[in-house]
C-alpha positions, 0 to 999 in steps of 0.5 A: 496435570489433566490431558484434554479431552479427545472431544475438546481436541477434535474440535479446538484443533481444526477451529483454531488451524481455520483462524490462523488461516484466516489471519494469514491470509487477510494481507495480501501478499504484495501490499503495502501496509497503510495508506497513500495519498496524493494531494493537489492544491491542498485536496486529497485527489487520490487515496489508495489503502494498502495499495498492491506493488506496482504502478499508478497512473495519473488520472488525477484531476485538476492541473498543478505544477507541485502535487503532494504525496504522503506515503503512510505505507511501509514501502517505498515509492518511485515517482514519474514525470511522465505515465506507465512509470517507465524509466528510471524515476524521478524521485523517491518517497521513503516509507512513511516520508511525505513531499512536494513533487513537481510534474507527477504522472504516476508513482510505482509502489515498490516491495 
């Protein structure tokens, strides 16, 4: 069996060791993978892609007693009644659930 080249190896080595650095690194550490959307009155008001873990606020437009999320990520996410997401939540949103939610002031996307 023929043994590549030392040429073919200098080259290849490096090149394929930058792509697998690239790949790596093009998702972020903390992110959930997929999209998540709020709805009110049936509007997409909000979308985040690959959204980072932590907290959203609500400065969504409009006033609505229900709003919809649907969390197409692989995370799970907390909602809030009230802004900054503190305390303990509201309710939860499995990964890849969607659901009516009733007074929403902010979500928190959890890892």
């Amino acid at each position: 069996m023929r043994r590549p080249s030392l040429v073919f190896r200098l080259v290849f080595g490096p090149v394929a060791t930058a792509l697998l650095l690239v790949v790596t690194i093009a998702s972020p550490a903390g992110a959930a993978a997929g999209v998540l959307r709020i709805s009110r009155g049936g509007t997409v008001v909000r979308t985040y892609d690959n959204p980072a873990a932590g907290c959203y606020q609500g400065a969504w437009p409009g006033v609505w007693l229900s709003d919809f999320l649907d969390n197409d990520t692989d995370s799970e996410v907390w909602v809030y009644a009230g802004d900054r997401c503190q305390g303990d939540p509201d309710d939860r949103l499995s990964a890849h659930g969607s659901k009516y939610v009733d007074h929403l002031g902010s979500v928190r996307v959890v890892h």
